[in-house]
Legacy VTK file of the C-alpha trace (Angstrom):
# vtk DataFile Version 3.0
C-alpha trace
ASCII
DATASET POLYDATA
POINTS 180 float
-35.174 -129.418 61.608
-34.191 -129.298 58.246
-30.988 -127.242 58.118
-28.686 -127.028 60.857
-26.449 -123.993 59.898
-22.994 -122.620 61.118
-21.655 -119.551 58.919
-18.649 -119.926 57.276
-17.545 -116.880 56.986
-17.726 -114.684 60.662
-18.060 -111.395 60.979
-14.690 -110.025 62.428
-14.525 -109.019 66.140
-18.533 -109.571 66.225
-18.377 -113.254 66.203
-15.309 -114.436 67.215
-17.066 -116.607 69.491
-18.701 -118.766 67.066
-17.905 -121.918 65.608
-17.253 -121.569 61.562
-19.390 -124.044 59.261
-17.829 -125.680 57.081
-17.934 -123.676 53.464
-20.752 -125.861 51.873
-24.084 -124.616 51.049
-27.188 -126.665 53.135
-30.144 -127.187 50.953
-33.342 -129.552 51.555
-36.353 -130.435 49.438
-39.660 -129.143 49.957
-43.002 -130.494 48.085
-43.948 -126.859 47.291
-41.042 -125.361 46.958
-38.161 -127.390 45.336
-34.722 -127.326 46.407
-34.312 -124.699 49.251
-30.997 -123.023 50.113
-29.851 -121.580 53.578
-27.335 -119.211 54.200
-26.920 -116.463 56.968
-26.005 -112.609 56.733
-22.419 -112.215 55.854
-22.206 -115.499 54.035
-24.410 -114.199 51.062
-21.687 -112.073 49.937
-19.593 -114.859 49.405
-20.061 -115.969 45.457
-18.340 -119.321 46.305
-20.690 -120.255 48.598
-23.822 -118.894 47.323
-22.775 -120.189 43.891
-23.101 -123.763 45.079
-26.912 -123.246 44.535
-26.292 -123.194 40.769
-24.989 -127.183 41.044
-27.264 -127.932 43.808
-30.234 -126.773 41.781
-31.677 -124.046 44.301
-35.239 -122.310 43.854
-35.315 -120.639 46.723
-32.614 -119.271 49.005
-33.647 -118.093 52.488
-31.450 -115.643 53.899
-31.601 -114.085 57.527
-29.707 -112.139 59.614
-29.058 -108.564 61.389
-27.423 -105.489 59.463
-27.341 -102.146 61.018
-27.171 -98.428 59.963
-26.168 -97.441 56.575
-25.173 -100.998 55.766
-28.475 -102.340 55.619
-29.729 -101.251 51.618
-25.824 -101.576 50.034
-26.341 -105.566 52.140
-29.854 -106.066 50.572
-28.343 -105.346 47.101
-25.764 -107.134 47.450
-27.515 -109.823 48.103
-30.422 -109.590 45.645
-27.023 -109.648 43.222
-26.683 -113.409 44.237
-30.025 -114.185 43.203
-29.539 -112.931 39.543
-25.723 -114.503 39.451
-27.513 -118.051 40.166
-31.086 -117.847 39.196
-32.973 -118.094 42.747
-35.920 -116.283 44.042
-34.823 -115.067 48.259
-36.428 -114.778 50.761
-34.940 -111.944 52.979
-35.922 -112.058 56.414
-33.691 -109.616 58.593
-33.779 -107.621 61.972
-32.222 -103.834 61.284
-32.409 -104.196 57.437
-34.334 -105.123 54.506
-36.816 -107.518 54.406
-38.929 -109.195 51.395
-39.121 -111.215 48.803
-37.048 -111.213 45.901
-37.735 -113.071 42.324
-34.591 -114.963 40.362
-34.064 -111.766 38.055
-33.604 -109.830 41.198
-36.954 -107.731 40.700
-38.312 -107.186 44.265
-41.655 -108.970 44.669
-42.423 -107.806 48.122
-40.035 -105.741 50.520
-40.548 -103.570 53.916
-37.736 -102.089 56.047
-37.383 -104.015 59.264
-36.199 -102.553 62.542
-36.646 -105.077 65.057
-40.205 -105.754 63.396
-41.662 -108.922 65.561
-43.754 -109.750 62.615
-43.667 -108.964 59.084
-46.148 -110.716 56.501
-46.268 -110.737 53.271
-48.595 -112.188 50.323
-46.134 -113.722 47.531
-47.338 -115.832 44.655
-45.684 -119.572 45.122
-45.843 -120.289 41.586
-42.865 -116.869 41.281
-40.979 -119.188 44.014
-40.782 -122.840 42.951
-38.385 -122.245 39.448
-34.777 -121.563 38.715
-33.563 -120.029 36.027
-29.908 -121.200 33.960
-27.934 -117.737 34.181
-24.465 -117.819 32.301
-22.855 -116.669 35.376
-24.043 -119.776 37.067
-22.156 -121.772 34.251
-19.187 -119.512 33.859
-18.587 -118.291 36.870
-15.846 -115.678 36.934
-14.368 -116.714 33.755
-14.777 -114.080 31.375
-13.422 -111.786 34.328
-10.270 -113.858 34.335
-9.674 -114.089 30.615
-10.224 -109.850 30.570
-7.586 -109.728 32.907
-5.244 -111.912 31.586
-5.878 -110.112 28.035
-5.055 -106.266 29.962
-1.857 -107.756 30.970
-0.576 -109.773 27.748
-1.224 -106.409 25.906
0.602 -104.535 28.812
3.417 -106.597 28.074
3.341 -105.930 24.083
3.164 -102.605 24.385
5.950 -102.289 27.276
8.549 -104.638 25.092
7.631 -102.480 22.028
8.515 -99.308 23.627
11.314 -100.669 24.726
12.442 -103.301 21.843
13.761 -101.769 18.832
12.221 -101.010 15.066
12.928 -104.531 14.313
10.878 -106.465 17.110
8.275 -103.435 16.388
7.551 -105.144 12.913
8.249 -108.829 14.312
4.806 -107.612 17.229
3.126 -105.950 14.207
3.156 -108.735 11.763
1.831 -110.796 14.035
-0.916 -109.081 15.351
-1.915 -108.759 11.645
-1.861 -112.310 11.466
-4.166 -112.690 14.220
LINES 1 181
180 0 1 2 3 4 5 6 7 8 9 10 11 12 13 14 15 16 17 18 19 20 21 22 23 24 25 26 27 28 29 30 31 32 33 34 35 36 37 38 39 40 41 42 43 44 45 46 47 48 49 50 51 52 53 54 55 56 57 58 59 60 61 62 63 64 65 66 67 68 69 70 71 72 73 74 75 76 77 78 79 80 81 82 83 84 85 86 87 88 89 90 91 92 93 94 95 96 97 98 99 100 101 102 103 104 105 106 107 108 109 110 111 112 113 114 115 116 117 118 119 120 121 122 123 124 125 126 127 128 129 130 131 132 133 134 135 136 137 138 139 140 141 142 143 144 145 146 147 148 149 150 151 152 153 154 155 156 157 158 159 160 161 162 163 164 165 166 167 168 169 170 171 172 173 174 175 176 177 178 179
């Protein structure tokens, strides 16, 4: 056994049963592979787990679990999202969902619809599985998000104390943006 996995992040009512891991991404080293990534179902759409693969040098992520009804494409995009944030090729395997094989730009290399499929197969290149690729989002994270925001709101603020500041702290804001 190479990975011994408890999802961090349950799925509400469904799995209140379960004992919650412990928010760090499980990887192990494989000759052919590289550095291999686990995570389970509703823990790929969280970026701040899945982005540990980024420091942790992931290839390869493999990601199973069990979606149901109209869920089950939105999920497999969603997930395939992770792979271009970080740079990993996944492998998808799931029961009610989307199976397949997925390269690190996202580009689907193999995929089949699985509804309680016993066995799925499918012929994938392992030279398209063994590389990463350096994204800026892996780097940078959420930053440029953040400084957008922060931006919105210090120009919310000019414009709300010019409207309400007179002529003179008008040409005070204007001169200074002139400046800039």
């Amino acid at each position: 056994m190479v990975v011994n996995y408890n999802k961090t992040h349950l799925v509400p009512v469904l799995e209140n049963d379960f004992v919650k891991g412990d928010n760090k991404l499980q990887t192990f080293q494989s000759e052919v592979f590289g550095n291999i990534g686990a995570a389970i179902c509703y823990d790929f759409n969280f970026r701040i787990l899945i982005g540990q693969a980024s420091s942790k040098n992931v290839n390869l992520m493999l990601d199973s679990g069990n979606t149901w009804g109209i869920v089950a494409v939105p999920k497999a995009r969603i997930n395939i999202i992770r792979s271009i944030e970080n740079g990993f090729a996944t492998f998808r395997c799931y029961s009610y969902g989307i199976s397949g094989v997925w390269n690190q730009f996202g580009q689907p290399l193999h995929y089949a619809p699985t509804v309680n499929t016993p066995k799925t197969s499918f012929q994938v290149p392992i030279s398209m599985l063994k590389y990463r690729v350096k994204t800026v989002y892996s780097v940078f994270g959420e930053t440029l998000g953040w400084i957008c925001v922060g931006s919105i709101g210090v120009i919310t603020i000019l414009l709300v104390v010019m409207e309400i500041g007179g002529q003179k702290l008008r040409d005070k804001i204007n001169n200074w943006t002139e400046k800039l």
